[in-house]
C-alpha positions in Angstrom: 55.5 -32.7 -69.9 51.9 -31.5 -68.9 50.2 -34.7 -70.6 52.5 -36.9 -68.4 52.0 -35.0 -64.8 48.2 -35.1 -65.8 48.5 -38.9 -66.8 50.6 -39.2 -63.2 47.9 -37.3 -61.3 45.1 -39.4 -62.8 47.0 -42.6 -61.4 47.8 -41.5 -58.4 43.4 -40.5 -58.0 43.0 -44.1 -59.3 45.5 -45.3 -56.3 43.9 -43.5 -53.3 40.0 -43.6 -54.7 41.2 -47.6 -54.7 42.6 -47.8 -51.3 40.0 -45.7 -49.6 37.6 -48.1 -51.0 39.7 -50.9 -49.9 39.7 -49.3 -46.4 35.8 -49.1 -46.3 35.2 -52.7 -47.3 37.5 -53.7 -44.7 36.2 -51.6 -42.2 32.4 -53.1 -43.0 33.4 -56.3 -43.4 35.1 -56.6 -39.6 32.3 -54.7 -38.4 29.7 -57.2 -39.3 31.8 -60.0 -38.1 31.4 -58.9 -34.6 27.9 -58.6 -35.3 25.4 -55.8 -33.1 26.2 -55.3 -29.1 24.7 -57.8 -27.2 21.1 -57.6 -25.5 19.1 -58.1 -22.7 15.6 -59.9 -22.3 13.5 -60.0 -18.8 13.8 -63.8 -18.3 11.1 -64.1 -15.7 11.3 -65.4 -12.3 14.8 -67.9 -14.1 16.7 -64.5 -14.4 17.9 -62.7 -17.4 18.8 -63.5 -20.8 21.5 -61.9 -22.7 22.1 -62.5 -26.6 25.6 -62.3 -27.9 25.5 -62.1 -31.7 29.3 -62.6 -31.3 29.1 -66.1 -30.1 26.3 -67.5 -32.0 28.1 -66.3 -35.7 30.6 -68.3 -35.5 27.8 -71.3 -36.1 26.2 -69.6 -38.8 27.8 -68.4 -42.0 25.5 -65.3 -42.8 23.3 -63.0 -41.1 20.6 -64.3 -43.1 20.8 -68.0 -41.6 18.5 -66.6 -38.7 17.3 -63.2 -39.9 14.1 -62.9 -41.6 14.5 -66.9 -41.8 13.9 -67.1 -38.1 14.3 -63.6 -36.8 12.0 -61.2 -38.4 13.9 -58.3 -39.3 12.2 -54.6 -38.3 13.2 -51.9 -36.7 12.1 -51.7 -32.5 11.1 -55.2 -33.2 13.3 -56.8 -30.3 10.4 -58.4 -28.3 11.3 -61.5 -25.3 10.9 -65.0 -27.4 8.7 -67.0 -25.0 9.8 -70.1 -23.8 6.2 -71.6 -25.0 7.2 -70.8 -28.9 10.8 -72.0 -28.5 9.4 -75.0 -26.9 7.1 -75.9 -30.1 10.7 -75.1 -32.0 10.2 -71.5 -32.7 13.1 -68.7 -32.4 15.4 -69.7 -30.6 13.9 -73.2 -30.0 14.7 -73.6 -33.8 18.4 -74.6 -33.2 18.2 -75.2 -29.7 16.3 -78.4 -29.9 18.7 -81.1 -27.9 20.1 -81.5 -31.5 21.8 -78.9 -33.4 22.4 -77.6 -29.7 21.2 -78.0 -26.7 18.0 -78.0 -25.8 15.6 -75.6 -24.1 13.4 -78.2 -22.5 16.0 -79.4 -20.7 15.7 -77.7 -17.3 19.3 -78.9 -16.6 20.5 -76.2 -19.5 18.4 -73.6 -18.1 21.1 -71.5 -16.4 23.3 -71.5 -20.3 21.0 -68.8 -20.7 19.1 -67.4 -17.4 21.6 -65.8 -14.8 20.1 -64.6 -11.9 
């Protein structure tokens, strides 16, 4: 009788330690979907830029498609990419290059970005 409630017991430890685990995983998983809170940069004298993680990851599979590839990744490093550099296809200029998207030489496109 006690060898069966321990054997029980032990199951029922497996179960839960299983589901909480389950429940973590989950839990992480739907949080990185949605990616970091979106940010602000300056802009200049165009107006303000603001970066939503949430709408560009649906274009890339993995975090790692832009950081440390094209995003550097370090802690307080969260400096304005300048529109000289993005130009010469740097940051964000990687993909926006009038071909995977649209371009940021195109001063037609310049308010997908800037709002005053």
């Amino acid at each position: 009788m006690k060898r069966t409630l321990n054997i029980w017991l032990s199951g029922a430890a497996v179960l839960m330690l299983a589901g909480l685990l389950i429940g973590v995983m989950t839990h992480q998983a739907l949080a990185q979907a949605k990616g970091p809170a979106d940010f602000d940069f300056a802009g200049g004298s165009q107006g303000k830029v603001t970066f939503s993680h949430e709408k560009h990851a649906p274009k890339h599979a993995k975090c790692t498609d832009c950081h440390t590839k094209i995003f550097k990744m370090a802690k307080g490093q969260r400096s304005a990419p300048k529109m000289a550099e993005m130009e010469k296809g740097e940051s964000c200029g990687t993909c926006h290059n009038g071909q995977a998207s649209f371009s940021v030489k195109a001063q037609s496109d310049c308010a997908k970005c800037h709002k005053k």
